[in-house]
Structure formats: structure tokens, C-alpha cells
N, C-alpha and C positions, 0 to 999 in steps of 0.2 A: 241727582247730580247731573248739572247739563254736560253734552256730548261736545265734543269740538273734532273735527278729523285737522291731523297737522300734516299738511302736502309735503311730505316728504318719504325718501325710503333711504334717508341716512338715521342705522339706529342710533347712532354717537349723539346726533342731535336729540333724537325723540327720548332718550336716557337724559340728556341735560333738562331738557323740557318738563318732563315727567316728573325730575327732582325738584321743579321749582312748581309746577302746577297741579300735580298730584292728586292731594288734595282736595283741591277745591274742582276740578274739571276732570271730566274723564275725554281723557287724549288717545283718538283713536287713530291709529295709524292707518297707510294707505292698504297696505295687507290686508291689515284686520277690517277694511272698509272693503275687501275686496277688488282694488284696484291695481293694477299692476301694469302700469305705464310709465316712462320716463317720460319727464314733461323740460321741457328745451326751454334754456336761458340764455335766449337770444338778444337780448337787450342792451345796453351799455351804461346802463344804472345800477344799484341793487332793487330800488324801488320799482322800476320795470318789470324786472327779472320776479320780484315777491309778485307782484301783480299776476304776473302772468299765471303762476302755478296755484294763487290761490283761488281767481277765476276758472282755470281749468277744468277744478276737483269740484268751485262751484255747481259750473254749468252740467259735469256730469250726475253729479249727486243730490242738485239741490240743497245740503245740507247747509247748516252753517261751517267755516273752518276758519284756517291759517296756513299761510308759510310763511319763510323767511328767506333771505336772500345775506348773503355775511360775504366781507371781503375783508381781506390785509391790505392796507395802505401803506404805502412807503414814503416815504416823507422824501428822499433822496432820489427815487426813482418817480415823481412825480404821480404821486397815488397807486403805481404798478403795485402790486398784479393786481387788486380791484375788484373789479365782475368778474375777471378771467383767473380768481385764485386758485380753484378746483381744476379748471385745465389752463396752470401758467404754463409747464412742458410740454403742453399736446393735449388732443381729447382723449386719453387710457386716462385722464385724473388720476397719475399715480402723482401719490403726497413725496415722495422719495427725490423723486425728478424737478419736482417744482420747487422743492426747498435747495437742493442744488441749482436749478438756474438762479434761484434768486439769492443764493450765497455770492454765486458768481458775478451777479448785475451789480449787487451794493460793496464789492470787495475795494473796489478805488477810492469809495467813498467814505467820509468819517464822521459822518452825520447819519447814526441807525437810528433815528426815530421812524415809528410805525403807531400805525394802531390800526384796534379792527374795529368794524364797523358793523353792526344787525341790523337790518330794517324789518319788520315785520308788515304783514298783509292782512288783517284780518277782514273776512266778511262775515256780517252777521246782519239776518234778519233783510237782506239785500243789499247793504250798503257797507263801502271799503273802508276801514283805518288803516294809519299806518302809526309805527311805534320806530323809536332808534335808539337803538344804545352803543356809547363809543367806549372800549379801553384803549387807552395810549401805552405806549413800552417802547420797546426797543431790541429790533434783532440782535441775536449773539452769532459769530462765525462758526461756535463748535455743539453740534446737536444734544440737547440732555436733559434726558427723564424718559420714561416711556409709558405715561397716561395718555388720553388724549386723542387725539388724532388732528389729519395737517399739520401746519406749521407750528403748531405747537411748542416742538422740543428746542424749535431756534427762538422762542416768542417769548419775553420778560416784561410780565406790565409793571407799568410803575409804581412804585411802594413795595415792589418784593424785592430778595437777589434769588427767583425762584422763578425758572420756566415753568409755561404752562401745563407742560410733559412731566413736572416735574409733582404737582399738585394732585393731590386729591379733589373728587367734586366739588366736595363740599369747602375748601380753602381756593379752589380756581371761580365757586360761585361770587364770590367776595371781589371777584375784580370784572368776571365774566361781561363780555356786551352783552353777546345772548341773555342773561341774566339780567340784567338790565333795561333791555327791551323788554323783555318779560312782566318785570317787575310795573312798568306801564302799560304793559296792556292788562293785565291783573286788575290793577288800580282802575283802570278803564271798566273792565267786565264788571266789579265789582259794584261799581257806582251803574251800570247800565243796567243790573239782573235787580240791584235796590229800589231803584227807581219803579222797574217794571213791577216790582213786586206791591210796591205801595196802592 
């Protein structure tokens, strides 16, 4: 089974990742890779921001990996919060604070379209892809479910009357972007490790 290290130290994520790629890759976290560095998303892209941390883990390890880079866009707030979803309240990235300012920003407004957005980074073999996956939805003003994590519980994509907070993984994998993204860069690996095998 080839290895992939996923540049990050959110389990939430490396638990959604795991349920989709399991299987077929073994997903090494940054722990288990023995890394234990915050890596900074300084950028004002997502694509920037995935870039950055998967060249990081790159250049430290040599190995092959991934990260990802995920924002909420607002449709009302003109893409808000964006790259800055994880610290829209400040940098303590509490999910608590961020979903209250952002209840507060969209309150005048009566147009809650949203969606999130994955980019993924992957480097293999020295060279970068990138993957995107979008769900569309629409904010609700009253928080509910408690799966998840972020914005989740204020987050209804479209085709459910079901927050994200509200799902199981395996029912949230069905709309997920992360999932999504995923499911291309899979598609990707998939045809790259064929090829190579031939």
C-alpha cells in the first residue's frame, strides 16, 4: 500500500480523509510522521495556502504527500470568510466566535447562499496537482446538530433540509467538497500508480 503523509494536524479532517481513502492509501498524519509544527496560511487563496503546507511537509521529509486548504464562501458577504474561515473571529480559531460573527455579518441580508470550497495540493514524485471540490447550500441563523466541526451546524447543502452538524459521515460524504476533491484526486492516483505499473 503506498504511503501519503496529509499536512495537517486537524483530526476532523484526517477522519473524513481516512473514510474516503482508507482503503486504497495509507494516510499518514503529521504525528505519526513525527512532525509537530504549525505550518502558517498566509496567503489569500486556498490554492496558496494548500501549496504552501504541502511544500513545507515536502521539503522537510522528502516524501510524497497532500494538503488542503477549505473555505466558506458567502455569497452575500462577497466570498467572506474565505481563506480567513478558521480564524474569521481572530487567530484562537475558535469555531464558536466565527459562526457568531458570521451570523451577525449575513443577518440584514436575505440572500444566504454559501458554499464550501476544497482545494487540494498534492505532491508526488516532485511535482504539484491541485483537485477542487465545491458544495453549495445556504446558511441558517439557528445552529443544529453536533457532528462535525466549524461551521457545520449553521451549514445546509443543497438537496438536504439537513445541517452538516446534523449528518453522519457517511450521509455528509454525499454532498461533502472535501469528498469531492477527494474523489479526484483518487481518480488521479489511481490512473498515475496504473500507468506506472504498466
Amino acid at each position: 500500500m503506498n504511503n501519503l503523509i496529509f499536512a495537517t494536524n486537524n483530526q476532523n479532517k484526517v477522519d473524513e480523509v481516512r473514510a474516503v481513502l482508507g482503503e486504497i492509501f495509507n494516510i499518514i498524519t503529521l504525528k505519526e510522521a513525527g512532525i509537530d509544527i504549525d505550518i502558517p496560511e498566509p496567503h489569500d487563496t486556498l490554492e496558496a495556502n494548500a501549496t504552501e503546507k504541502s511544500k513545507t511537509i515536502n521539503s522537510l521529509t522528502g516524501k510524497n504527500c497532500f494538503s488542503e486548504d477549505t473555505g466558506l464562501e458567502v455569497e452575500a458577504l462577497n466570498g467572506e470568510p474565505g481563506v480567513q474561515s478558521a480564524r474569521y473571529a481572530g487567530e484562537s480559531g475558535n469555531f464558536e466566535n466565527n459562526m457568531e460573527k458570521l451570523l451577525t455579518n449575513l443577518d440584514p441580508f436575505e440572500n444566504k447562499a454559501a458554499r464550501f470550497r476544497t482545494v487540494i495540493s498534492l505532491i508526488l514524485d516532485g511535482k504539484e496537482y491541485f483537485f477542487e471540490g465545491i458544495c453549495p447550500g445556504k446558511i441558517i441563523s439557528e445552529r443544529k446538530g453536533n457532528q462535525g466541526f466549524g461551521y457545520d451546524p449553521v451549514f445546509i447543502p443543497t438537496g438536504s433540509d439537513k445541517t452538516f452538524a446534523e449528518m453522519e459521515m457517511t450521509e455528509k460524504n454525499k454532498f461533502s467538497h472535501r469528498k469531492k476533491a477527494m474523489e479526484k484526486l483518487i481518480h488521479f492516483l489511481n490512473t498515475y500508480y496504473g500507468k506506472d505499473q504498466d
